[in-house]
N, C-alpha and C positions, 0 to 999 in steps of 0.2 A: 621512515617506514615502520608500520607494525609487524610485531612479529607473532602476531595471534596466526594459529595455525588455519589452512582454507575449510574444515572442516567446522571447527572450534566458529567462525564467522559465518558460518553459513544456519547452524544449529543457533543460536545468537540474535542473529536476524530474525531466523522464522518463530522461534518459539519461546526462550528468554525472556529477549525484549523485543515482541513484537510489537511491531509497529502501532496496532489499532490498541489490543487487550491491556499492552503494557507502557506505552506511551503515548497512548491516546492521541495519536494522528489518524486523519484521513476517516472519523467518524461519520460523518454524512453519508459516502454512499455506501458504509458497513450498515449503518442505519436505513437508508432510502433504499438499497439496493436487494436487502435482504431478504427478498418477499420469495421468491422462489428459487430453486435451486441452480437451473439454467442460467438463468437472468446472473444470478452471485458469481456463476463458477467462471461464465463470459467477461464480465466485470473485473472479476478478478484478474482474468488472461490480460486483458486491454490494461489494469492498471501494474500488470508485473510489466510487460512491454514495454509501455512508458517509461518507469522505474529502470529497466534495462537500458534503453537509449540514454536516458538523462543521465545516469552512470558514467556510461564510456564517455557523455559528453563533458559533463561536469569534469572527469580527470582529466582531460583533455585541455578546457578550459583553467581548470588551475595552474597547469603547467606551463602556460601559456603565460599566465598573469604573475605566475614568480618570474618569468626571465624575462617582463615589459617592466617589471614592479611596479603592478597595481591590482593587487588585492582587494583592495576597495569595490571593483568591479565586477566582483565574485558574485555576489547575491543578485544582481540586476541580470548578467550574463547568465545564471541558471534560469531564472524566471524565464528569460525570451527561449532556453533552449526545451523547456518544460510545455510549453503553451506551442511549440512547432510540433513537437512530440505527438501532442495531443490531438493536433489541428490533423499530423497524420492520421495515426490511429482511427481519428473520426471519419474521412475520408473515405478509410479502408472497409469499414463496417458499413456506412451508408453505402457503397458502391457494393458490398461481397452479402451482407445480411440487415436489408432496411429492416426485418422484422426483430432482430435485435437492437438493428439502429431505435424505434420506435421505444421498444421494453425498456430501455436506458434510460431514453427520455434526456431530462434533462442534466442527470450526471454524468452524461460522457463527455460535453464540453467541461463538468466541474472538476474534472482530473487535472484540469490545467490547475485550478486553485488546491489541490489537494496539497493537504499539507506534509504529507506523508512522502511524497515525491520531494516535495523540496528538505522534507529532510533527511531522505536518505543521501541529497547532494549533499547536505551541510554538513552533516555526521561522518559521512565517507572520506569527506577534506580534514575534518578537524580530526579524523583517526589516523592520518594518514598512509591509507591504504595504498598500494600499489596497485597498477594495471588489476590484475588476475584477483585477488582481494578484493578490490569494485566492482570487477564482474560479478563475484560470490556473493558479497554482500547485496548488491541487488538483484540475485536471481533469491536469497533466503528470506529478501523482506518482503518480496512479488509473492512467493510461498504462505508466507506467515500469513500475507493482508489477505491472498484468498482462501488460503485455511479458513482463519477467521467469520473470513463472509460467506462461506459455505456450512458451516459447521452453524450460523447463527440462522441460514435461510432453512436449513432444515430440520430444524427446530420450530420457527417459525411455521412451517409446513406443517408439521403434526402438532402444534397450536391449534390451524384452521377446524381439527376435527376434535378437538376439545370442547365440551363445555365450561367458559368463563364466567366470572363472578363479571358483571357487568363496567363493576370499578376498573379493575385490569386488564379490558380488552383496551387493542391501539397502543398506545407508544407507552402509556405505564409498564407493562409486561414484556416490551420488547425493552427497556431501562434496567429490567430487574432481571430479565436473561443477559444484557451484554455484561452487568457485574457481575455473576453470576461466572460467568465466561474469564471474567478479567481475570476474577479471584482461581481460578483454575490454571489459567495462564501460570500463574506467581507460583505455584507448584515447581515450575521448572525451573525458575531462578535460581534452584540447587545444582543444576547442572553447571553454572557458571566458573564453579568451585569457590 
């Protein structure tokens, strides 16, 4: 068990070593998703969610796999619990909001590949966190990743009414704001002590 305090993991997760800015997982739909503010902060909710299921599952499963002793089965068992997570998630939105279901498009099936969910399972195993600790931890990195994509769609946003040099409109300027973003991030790496 770690003995990092639930606060200390939670501030860690979202801002530290966030998920997207500072270890660069789960950039596609920080990238794809970021166009509007709505759309990012939904995205966000749908990929903290995930991240929260796949938590409690993940510990679940681990403990499971040290008293059968097969560890080995770790990485394959998150994947199928990631990809049901998501398969719910997608359900819920096309059933409660098709017109966000639509806005998503096609990253809301890609939450299942995100890599950022699957490393908050692998991270959370290899720290070994307790119950309450994997809750934390993935309610700070579900935080972090829609910080991130919130903070980068509206930007993006008052982009639209800029005038740009023609070179840097599109995915140039949206490359040179997430670094921009990263390098901001690493500011707070001093909180780590």
């Amino acid at each position: 068990m770690s003995s990092e305090s639930i606060g200390f993991i939670f501030v860690n997760a979202a801002l530290i070593n966030n998920f997207v800015l500072s270890a660069f997982l789960g950039i596609c739909p920080f990238i794809g998703v970021s166009k509007k503010i709505d759309t990012a902060t939904r995205m966000g909710m749908a990929v903290t969610f995930v991240m929260f299921v796949s938590s409690v599952c993940a510990y679940g499963i681990h403990q499971v796999l040290l008293i059968i002793n097969a560890p080995y089965l770790q990485l394959i068992s998150y994947i199928v619990v990631i990809a049901s997570a998501v398969q719910l998630v997608e359900m819920f939105i096309k059933k409660f909001s098709p017109a966000l279901f639509r806005a998503l498009g096609i990253f809301l099936p890609l939450i299942t590949t995100n890599c950022a969910i699957l490393g908050l399972a692998l991270f959370q195993t290899n720290r070994q966190y307790d119950f309450l600790q994997s809750l934390v931890y993935a309610l700070g990195a579900g935080v972090g990743f829609t910080l991130a994509i919130v903070i980068m769609a509206g930007i993006r946003e008052e982009l639209e009414l800029a005038e740009l040099p023609d070179i840097v409109k599109g995915t140039a300027i949206v490359m040179v704001i997430a670094g921009i973003l990263s390098l901001s991030f690493m500011g707070f790496a001093g909180l780590g002590g």
